[in-house]
N, C-alpha and C positions, 0 to 999 in steps of 0.2 A: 328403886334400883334404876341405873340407870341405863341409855338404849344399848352404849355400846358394850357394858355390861353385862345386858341379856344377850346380844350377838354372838360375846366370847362367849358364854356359859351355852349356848347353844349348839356352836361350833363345837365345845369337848366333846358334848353330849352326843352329835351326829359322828364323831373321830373314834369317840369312845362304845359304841355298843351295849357292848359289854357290863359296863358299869350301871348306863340308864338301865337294865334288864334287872340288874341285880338291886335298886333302888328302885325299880318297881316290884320286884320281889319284897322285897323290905316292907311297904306300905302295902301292900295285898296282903303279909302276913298281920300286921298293926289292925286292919279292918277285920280280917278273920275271928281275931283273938276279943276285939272291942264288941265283933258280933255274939261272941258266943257268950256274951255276959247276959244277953238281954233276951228274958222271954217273953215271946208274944200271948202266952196263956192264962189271960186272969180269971180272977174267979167268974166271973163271969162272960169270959172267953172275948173282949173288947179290953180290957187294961193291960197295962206291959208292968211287968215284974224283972228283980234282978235272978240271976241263977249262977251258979258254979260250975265255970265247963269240966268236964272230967277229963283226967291227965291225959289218959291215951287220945281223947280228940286234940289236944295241945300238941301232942307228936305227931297227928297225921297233918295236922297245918303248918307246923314248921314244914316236913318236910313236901309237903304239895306248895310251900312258897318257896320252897328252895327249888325245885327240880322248876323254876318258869326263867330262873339263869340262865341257860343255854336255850333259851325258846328258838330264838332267830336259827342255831343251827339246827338242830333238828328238832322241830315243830312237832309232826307227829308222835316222835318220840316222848317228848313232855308231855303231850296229851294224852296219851297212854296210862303213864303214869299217873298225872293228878286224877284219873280217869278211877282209874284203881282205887287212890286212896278216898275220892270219894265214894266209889262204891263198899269198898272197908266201914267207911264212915257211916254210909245209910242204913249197914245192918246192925255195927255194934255203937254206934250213939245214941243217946237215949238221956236227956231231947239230944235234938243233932245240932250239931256245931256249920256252921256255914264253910267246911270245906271246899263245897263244889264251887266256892268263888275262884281259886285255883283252875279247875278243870273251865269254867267258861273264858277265862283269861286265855288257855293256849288254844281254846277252839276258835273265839275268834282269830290268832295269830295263824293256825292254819287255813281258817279263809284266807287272811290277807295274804297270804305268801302260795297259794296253790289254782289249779283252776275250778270255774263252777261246777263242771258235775264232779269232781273230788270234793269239791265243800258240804253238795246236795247230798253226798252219800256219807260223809264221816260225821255231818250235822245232823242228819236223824237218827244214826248209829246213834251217836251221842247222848243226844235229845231220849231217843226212845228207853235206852239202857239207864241211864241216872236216873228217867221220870218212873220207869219201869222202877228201878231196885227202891228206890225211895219210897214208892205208893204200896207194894208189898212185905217190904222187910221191917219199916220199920212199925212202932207199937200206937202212931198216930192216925186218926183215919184217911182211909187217901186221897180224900179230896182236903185235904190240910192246906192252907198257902204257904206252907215250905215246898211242896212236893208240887203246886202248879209254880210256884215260883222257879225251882230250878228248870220247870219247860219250859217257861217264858225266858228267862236268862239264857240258857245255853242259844234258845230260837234267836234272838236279839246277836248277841256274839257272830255265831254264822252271819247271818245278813249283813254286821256291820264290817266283816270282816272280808265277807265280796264286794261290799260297797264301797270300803278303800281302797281293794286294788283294781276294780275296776274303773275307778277315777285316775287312779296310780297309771294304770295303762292308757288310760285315753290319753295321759297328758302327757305320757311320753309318747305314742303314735303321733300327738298335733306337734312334739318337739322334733321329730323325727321328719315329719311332713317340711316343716320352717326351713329344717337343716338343708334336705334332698332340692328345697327350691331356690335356697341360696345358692346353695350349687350349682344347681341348674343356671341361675342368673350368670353366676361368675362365668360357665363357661361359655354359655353365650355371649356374651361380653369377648372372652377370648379371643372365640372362633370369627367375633368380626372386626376386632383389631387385626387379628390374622392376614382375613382376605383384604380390608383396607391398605394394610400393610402392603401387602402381595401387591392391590389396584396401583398403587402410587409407587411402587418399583417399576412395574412393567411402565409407568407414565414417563419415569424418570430415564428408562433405558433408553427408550424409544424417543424422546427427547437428545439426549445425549449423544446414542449411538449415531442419529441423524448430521444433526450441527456437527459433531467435532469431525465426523470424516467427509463433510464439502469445507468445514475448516481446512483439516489437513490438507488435503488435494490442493487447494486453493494455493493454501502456504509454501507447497510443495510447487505450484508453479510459478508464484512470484519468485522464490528462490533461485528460480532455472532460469528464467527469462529477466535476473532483474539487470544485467550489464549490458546484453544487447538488445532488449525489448524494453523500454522503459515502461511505455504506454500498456503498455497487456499485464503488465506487473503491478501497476496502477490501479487495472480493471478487477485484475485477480485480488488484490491488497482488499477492493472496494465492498466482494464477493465475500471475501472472508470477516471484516464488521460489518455486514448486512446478515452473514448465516448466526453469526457469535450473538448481535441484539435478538434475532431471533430465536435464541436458546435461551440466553438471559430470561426473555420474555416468558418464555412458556414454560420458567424451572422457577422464574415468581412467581406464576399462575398453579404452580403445583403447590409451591412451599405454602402459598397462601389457604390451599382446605386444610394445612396443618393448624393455624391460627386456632385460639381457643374465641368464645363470644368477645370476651373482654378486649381482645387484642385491637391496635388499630385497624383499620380496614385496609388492605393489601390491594392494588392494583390486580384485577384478573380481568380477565379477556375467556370469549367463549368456545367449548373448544372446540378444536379445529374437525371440518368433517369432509363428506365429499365435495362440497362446493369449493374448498379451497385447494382441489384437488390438482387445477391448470396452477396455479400458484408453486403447489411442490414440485412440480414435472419441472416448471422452471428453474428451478433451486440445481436441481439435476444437472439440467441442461447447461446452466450457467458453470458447473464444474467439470463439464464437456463430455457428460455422458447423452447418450443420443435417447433420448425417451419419446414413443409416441403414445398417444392415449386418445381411445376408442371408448366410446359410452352410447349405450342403447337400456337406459333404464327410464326411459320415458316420464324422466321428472319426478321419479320416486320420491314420495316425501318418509326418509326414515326415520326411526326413531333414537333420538340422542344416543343412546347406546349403541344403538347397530351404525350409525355413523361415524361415530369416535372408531368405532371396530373398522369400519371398513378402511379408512384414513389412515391411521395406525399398518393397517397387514400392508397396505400398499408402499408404504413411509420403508415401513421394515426392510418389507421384498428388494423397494429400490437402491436402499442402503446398503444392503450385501448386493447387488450387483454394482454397484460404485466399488467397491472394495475387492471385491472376489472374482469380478468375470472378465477382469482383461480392460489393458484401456480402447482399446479399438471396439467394444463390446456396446448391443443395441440393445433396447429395452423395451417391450410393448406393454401397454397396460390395458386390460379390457372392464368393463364395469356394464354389465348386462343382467335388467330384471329377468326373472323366468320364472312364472307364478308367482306362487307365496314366498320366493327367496328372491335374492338378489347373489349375482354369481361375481367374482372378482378375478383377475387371472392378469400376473405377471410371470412374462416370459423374459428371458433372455439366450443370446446366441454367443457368450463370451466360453473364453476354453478355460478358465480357471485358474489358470497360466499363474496372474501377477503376482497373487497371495494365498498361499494356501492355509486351510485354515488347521488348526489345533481340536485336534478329535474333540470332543466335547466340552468346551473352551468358552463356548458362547451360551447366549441365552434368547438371543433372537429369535428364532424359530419357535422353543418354550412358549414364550411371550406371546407371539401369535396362535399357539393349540390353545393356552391359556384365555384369552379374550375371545378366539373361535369358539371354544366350548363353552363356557360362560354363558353363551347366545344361543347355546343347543343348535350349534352348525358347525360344518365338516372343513376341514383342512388339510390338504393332499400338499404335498411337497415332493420334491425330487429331480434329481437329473431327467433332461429328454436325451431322445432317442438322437444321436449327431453333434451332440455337444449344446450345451446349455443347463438350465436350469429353469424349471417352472413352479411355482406358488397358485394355487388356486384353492378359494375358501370360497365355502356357500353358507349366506346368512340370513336368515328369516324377516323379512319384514316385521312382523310383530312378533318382538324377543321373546320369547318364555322364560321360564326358570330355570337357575342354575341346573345345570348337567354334567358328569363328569365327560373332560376334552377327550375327543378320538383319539387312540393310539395310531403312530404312525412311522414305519420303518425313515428313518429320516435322519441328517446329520446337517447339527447348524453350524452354520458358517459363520457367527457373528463372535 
């Protein structure tokens, strides 16, 4: 026969139940029936002889090979039953007919389908009761090998029928195990495309948000000055494709941690941290916001993360004051170790005047709790006391692990 042969004939057989139950019924009554022909009693108690089973053992094996049909639903049920008719059997057979092949068929079925101490109690039940009725009732002596056979049989049954299902359950608990850590992988996996995701948003914001509003300004004053000021429309023109290569730059330097290995190698540059911090204040400046900047961190040397962190909250802070505090509006920046942290603090003295912003409209500030927290450090924002606006974050020299960000009464303005 052939493989794929035996796959379909297998497949019915697992589809169908039912069927294989009653075709093993079938072939347990055939061995019954073929048993009861042959007697182990010769004349000198070693030769086997033929014999004639009597009709009523013929009735009680049909019907103890009938009742193992429905085994699968109720198990105990059946075993009850053929339970019975071999007990029937061991008082009025004479010799006895191999009935109790039935009754050891639905005992092991009720091991395999229940738990051990239910097997431990219904198997010696069983065990004791058929070796019991057998070793007394009938007219052979009782130490007969019919009557230790059926104790060894029924014992075998039990055992073989914990010993499948508890192979049956381990191998589902190790399928069970496979599934829950596939799981687990997948959403791991998730949860750090997630934050990666999230990383390279807040990169792209703050990228963006930066360049296109010293763009804008910029554009906005070549515009004004370009009929009667040639020369400052020129300088503004120059300002605004010096801020745009510099967005360019750093939104290749982004796209490019998207690249997969394969991909050609993308132009990146390192990123930007507090050192190039007199570079951004110019950027500012050059758009004609007044920024001054104060440093007493005594040549802290930080770590990539808290660097990019602190460069970023500052980038941010000065961009919404470019935007939101007035053109006449001044800027301080301070950047001061203080122990284990390193402290940050943008001020501004603008009235908010120019553009007001869109209740919850932005993502700037977000961006900043977001990268603050991350570093297991605090971020205060809010209007000062006379008009302005102040940003101060505290970040730890050596970053720790993720933390969820401060909550903070606050409205961004980005």
């Amino acid at each position: 026969m052939s493989t794929p042969t035996v796959e379909r004939a297998r497949h019915w057989l697992t589809s169908h139940p039912l069927a294989l139950d009653a075709a093993l019924a079938a072939g347990v009554l055939v061995c019954m029936v073929a048993g009861s022909f042959v007697d182990p009693r010769g004349e000198d108690g070693v030769t086997w002889g033929l014999r004639t089973p009597d009709p009523f053992s013929l009735v009680l094996m049909a019907f103890g090979a009938a009742a193992l049909v429905p085994r699968r639903r109720v198990p105990k049920t059946v075993l009850a039953l053929t339970g019975t008719v071999s007990l029937v059997e061991s008082v009025t057979g004479d010799p006895r007919a191999p009935v109790a092949m039935s009754a050891v068929i639905a005992l092991y079925t009720v091991a395999a389908s229940t738990d051990r101490p239910t097997t431990w109690r219904i198997g010696l039940l069983t065990m004791t009761v058929l070796t019991g009725a057998a070793m007394l009732a009938g007219p052979l002596p009782w130490y007969a090998q019919e009557n230790l056979a059926i104790f060894a049989w029924t014992g075998m049954a039990a055992a073989g029928g914990d010993a499948v299902r508890s192979r049956r359950d381990f191998v589902q608990a190790i399928r069970e195990r496979a599934e829950k850590a596939e799981r687990t992988r997948e959403e791991e996996a998730r949860r750090r495309v997630a934050e990666e995701r999230l990383r390279i948003a807040r990169d792209l914001h703050d990228v963006v948000a930066h360049h296109i509003a010293l763009v804008n300004v910029q554009a906005g004053v070549a515009a004004h000055v370009m009929d009667r000021r040639p020369d400052q429309a020129k300088e503004a023109l120059a300002h605004v494709r010096e801020a745009s290569r510099s967005a360019l730059n750093e939104l290749r330097a982004t796209v490019g941690l998207l690249r997969q290995s394969g991909d050609p190698e993308a132009p990146t540059e390192p990123a930007p941290g507090l050192a190039r911090l007199d570079e951004l204040a110019g950027t500012f400046r050059s758009a004609g916001l007044r920024v001054e900047v104060a440093r007493a961190d005594h040549g802290t040397e930080l770590p990539a993360a808290v660097d990019l962190a602190a460069y970023r909250v500052i980038q941010e802070a000065l961009t919404n004051v470019r935007k939101h505090a007035g053109p006449d509006a001044k800027a301080e920046v301070s950047v001061v170790r203080v122990g284990p942290n390193v402290e940050i603090t943008v001020l501004d003295d603008g009235t908010g005047e120019a553009e007001l912003p869109t209740a919850g409209g932005g993502h700037g500030l977000l961006g900043m709790r977001e990268r603050v927290g991350a570093l297991r450090g605090t971020l205060t924002t809010g209007p000062r006391y006379g008009g302005g606006f102040r940003v101060h974050a505290i970040l730890p020299v050596k970053a720790g692990p993720r933390a969820t960000a401060p909550t903070a009464t606050e409205k961004d303005p980005v």
